[in-house]
N, C-alpha and C positions, 0 to 999 in steps of 0.2 A: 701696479708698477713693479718690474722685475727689479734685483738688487746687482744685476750679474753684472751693470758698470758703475753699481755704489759707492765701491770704494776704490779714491786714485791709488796711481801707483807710487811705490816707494822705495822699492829696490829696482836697478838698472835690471833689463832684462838680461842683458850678456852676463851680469852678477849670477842673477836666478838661474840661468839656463847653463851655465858653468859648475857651479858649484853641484847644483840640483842631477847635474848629467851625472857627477861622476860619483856621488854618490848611487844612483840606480845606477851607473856602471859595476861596484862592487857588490852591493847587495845583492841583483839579480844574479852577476856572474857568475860569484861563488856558490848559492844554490843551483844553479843551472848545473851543473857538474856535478849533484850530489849522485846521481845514477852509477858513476865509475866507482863509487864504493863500494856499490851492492857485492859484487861479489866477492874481493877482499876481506870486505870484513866479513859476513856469513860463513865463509870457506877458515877464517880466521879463529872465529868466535864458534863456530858450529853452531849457530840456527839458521833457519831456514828463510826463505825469501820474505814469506809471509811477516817475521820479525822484523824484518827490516822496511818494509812493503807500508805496514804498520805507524811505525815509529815515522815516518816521513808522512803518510796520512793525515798522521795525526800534526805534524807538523805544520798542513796545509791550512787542517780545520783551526791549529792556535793561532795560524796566523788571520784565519778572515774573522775569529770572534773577537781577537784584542783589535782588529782595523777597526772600527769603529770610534771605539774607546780612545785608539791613539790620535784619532781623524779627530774627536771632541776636543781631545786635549789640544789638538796644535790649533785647530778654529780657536781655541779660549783663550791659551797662556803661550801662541806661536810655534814653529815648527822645531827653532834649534832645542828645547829642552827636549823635543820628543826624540828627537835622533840623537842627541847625547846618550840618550838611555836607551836605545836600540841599538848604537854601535857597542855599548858595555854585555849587552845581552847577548850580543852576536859574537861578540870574541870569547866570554866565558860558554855560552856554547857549544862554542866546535871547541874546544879547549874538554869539556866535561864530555863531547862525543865522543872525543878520539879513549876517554880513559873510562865508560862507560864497559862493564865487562857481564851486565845481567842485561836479557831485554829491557825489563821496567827502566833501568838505566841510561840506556839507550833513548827510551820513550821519551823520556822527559829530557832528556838534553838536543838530542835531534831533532825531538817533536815537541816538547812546550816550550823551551830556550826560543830555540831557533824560529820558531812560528811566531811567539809574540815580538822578538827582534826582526823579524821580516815588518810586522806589522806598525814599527814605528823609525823603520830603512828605504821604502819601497812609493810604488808611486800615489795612494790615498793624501801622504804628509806631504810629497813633495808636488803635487798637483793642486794643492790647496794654496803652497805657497803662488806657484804659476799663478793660478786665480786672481786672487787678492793683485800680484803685479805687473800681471801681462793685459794689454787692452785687449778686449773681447776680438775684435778683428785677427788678431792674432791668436789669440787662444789657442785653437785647435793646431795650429804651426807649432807653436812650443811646446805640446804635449806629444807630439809628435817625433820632436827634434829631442825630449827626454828619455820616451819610450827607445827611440832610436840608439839612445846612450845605453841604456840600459839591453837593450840588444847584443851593441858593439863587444860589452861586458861578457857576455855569452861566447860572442867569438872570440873573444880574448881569451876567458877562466880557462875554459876548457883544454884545451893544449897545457895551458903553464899547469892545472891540477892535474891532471894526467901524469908530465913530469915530475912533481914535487911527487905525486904517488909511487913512479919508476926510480927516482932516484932516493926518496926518506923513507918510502913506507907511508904504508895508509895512514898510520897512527901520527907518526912525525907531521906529516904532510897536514892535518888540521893544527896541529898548533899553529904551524904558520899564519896559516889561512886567518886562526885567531886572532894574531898580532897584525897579519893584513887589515882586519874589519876595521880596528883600528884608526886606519886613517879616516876615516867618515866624521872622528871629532872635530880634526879644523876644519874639513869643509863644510861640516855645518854650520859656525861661525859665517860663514856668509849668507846663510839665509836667517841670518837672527834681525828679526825685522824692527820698526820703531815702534814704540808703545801702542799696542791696537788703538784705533778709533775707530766710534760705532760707525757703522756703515749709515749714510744717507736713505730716505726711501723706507718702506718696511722693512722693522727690525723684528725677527721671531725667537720664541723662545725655544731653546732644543724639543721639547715636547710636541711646539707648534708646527714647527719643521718638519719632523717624524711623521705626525699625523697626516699634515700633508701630501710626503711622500708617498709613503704607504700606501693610501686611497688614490692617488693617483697611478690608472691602470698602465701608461708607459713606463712607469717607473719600477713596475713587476714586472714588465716586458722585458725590461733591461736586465734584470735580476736572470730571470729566466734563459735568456742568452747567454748571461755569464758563469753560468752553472755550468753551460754546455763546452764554454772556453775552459774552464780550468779540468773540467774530465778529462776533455782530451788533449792538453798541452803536459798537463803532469804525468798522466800514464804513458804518451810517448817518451818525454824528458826522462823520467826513471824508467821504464819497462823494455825502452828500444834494444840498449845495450845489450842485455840479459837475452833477449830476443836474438837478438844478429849474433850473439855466439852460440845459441840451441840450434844456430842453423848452420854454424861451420864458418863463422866469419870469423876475422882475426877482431881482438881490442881494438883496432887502429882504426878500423872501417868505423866503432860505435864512436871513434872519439875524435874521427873528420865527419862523419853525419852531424853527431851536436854542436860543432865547432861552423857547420854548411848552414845549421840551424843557424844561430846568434849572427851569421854575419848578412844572409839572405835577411833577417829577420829588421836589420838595421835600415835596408830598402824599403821592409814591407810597412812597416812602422812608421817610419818617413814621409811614405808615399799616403795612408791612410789619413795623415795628420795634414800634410796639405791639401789632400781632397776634402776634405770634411768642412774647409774652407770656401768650397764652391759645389759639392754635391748633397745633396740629402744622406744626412750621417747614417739613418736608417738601414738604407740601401747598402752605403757602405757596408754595414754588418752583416746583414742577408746574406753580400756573395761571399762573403769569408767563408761564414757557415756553410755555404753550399760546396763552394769551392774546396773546404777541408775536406767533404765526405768525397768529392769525386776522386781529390787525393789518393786515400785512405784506400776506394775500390780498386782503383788505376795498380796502386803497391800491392794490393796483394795478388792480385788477379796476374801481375806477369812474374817471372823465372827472379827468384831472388839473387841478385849479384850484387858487387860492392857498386856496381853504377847505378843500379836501381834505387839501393839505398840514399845514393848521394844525388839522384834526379827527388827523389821522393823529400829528402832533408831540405833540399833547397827550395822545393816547391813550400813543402809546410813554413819553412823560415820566413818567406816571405807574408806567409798567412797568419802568425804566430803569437806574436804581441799586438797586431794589426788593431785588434777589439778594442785596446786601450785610449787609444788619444778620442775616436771617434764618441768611446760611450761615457766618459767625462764631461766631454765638450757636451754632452748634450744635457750629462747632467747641469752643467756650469748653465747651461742657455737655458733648461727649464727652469729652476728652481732659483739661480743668481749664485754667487760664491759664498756668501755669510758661513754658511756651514758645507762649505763642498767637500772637505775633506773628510768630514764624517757619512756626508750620505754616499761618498763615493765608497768607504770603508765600508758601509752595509752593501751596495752591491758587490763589490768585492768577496765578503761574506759567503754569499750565495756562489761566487766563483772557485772559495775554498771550498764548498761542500761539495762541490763538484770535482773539484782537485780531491778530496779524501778517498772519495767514491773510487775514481781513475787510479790513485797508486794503491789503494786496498785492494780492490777487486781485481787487481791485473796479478795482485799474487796471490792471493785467496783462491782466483780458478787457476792458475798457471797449477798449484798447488794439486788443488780436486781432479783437475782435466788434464794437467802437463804439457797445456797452449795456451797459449795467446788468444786463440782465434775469435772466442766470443766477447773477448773485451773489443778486440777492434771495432765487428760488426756494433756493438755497443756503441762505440766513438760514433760509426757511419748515421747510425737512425740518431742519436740524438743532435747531429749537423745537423741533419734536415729541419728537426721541430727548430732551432733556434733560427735557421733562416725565415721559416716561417712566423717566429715570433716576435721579428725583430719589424716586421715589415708595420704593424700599428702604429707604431711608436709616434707620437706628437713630438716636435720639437722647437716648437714655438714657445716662450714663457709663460707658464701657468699663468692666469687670470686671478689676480689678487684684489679685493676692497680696498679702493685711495683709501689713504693714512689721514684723518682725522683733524680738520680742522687745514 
């Protein structure tokens, strides 16, 4: 017996799906725009791309190694302590970025701040919550209608950080952002749920769970796909900018592209999470992946202009966060919600180590080679393995021993 409608619901959905939005409204936003700094600050600080390239890798990977941790904690002691302590992390953060003046300095505030504040801000904590109080029939809508927030957020930051950069300075401009994160404290107050009760049905223990997962070959499928979603969502999200100006573009053009991104991305997001209510989520993912690499050949292969850019931004936007509500949903429908939040934070994981990959490597060779070009082809071949890896995937609930008696 699956647990995925174990336990009722106990927070209103428009509660959860309110609070829960605007929360991954800020959190995603504000990272989404960390690319506009690259060159400010380097051109600032005098190092070079790879320093900064670095320090945001590294921020990808602290954030998929505390997702887990954070995903246990909010399955066991609920979601608001964990976003309390993610919005404190996220506003001393960019507060400790912006006065960071050595790489190592940088590292750790950019890269481990900010990373394990991603990881207890973003969607593993607040997808857990969904779980636990959205009915399964919906599920996949409201994960959808989250990601979708947290999109929106994208087409938001981006302009307003942009400005706050043009008119404070790069430096000024994260303090703000600091005392922005900020608001994520009251709105967590509304996902502070009622005293857990065990869930109905089989109850596992974190280890039993794990084990589980793990041998369970869909669920390294999953993993494996999402390794391929964070290469190449963070290497375009930081790398594009830096890109469109080695080729003659203005700022304006990289900061309506990511701005074309978040707000296309709030369709594409949308769109994934209601289909995934009547399609094989599978599939879902498959054409994503396909459909990023034909993308990806499409951009480079014709004349770069600022409209190319912004066919190219809004085609990805729609493809973007897409991964998210579908590969939840299925983790929720495999395995049941008890611990969704954690095993969502290990695929995630694998999403970050893919995101490390995508923003090191895009200045590691930009560096050696003084292009772009073989990260892209990079991004292209590994679309294809994740379409193709996505297509096994079971998504019916695992096959458990009745409970005893």
């Amino acid at each position: 017996m699956s647990t995925s409608a174990a336990t009722p619901p106990r927070l209103s959905m428009t509660q959860v799906l309110l609070c829960g939005a605007a929360i991954v409204t800020l959190s995603m936003g504000i990272r989404h725009g960390f690319g506009l700094w690259l060159q400010p600050i380097t051109m600032d600080r005098g190092w070079s791309r790879e320093t900064f390239a670095f320090a945001l890798a590294v921020q990808n990977l602290a954030w998929g190694v505390a997702g887990p941790f954070a995903g246990a904690l909010a399955d066991r002691f609920g979601a608001f302590r964990v976003l309390i302590a993610g919005a404190l992390l996220y506003a001393g953060g960019l507060v400790l970025m912006g006065l960071a003046t050595s790489g190592l300095a940088f590292t750790g505030s950019a890269g481990l701040l900010l990373g394990m504040a991603q990881a207890g801000t973003t969607y593993a904590v607040i997808y857990g919550v969904i779980g636990r109080n959205v009915a399964p029939k919906k599920r996949s809508w409201a994960m959808g209608v989250a990601a979708a927030a947290g999109s929106f957020g994208q087409f938001l930051m981006v302009p307003v950080e942009n400005w706050l950069i043009g008119s404070f300075g790069w430096q000024q401009a994260l303090f703000i952002l600091g005392c922005l994160a900020l608001a994520i404290v009251p709105l967590a107050a509304g996902l502070k749920e009622p005293a857990h009760v065990k869930p109905t049905g089989i109850s596992q223990s974190i280890g039993q769970a794990l084990t589980e997962a793990f041998a369970y070959p869909s669920f390294r499928w999953l993993m494996a796909g999402y390794f391929v979603c964070g290469f190449q969502v963070v290497f375009i999200g930081v790398h594009m900018p830096s890109y469109l100006k080695d080729h003659g573009l203005t700022p304006n053009v990289a900061t309506t592209a990511l701005a074309l991104i978040g707000l296309f991305n709030v369709i594409g997001t949308y769109a994934a999470g209601s289909l995934g209510q009547r399609l094989p989520k599978r599939y879902i993912l498959s054409s994503i992946y396909a459909l990023r690499s034909v993308a990806i050949v499409v951009f480079l292969s014709v004349p770069l202009t600022p409209w190319s850019v912004y066919i190219f931004s809004s085609v990805m936007g729609v493809l973007w966060l897409s991964t998210v509500p579908p590969t939840n949903a299925v983790i929720a429908q495999i395995f049941g919600v008890q611990y969704l939040s954690m095993l969502g934070g290990f695929v995630f994981l694998s999403h970050q180590v893919g995101s490390f990959l995508g923003v090191w490597l895009g200045g590691k060779l930009y560096d050696s080679t003084g292009s772009y070009d073989v990260v892209w082809w990079i991004a292209v071949a590994l679309g294809i393995f994740a379409a193709i890896a996505n297509l096994p995937v079971k998504e019916s609930a695992i096959a458990r021993p009745a409970p005893a008696g």
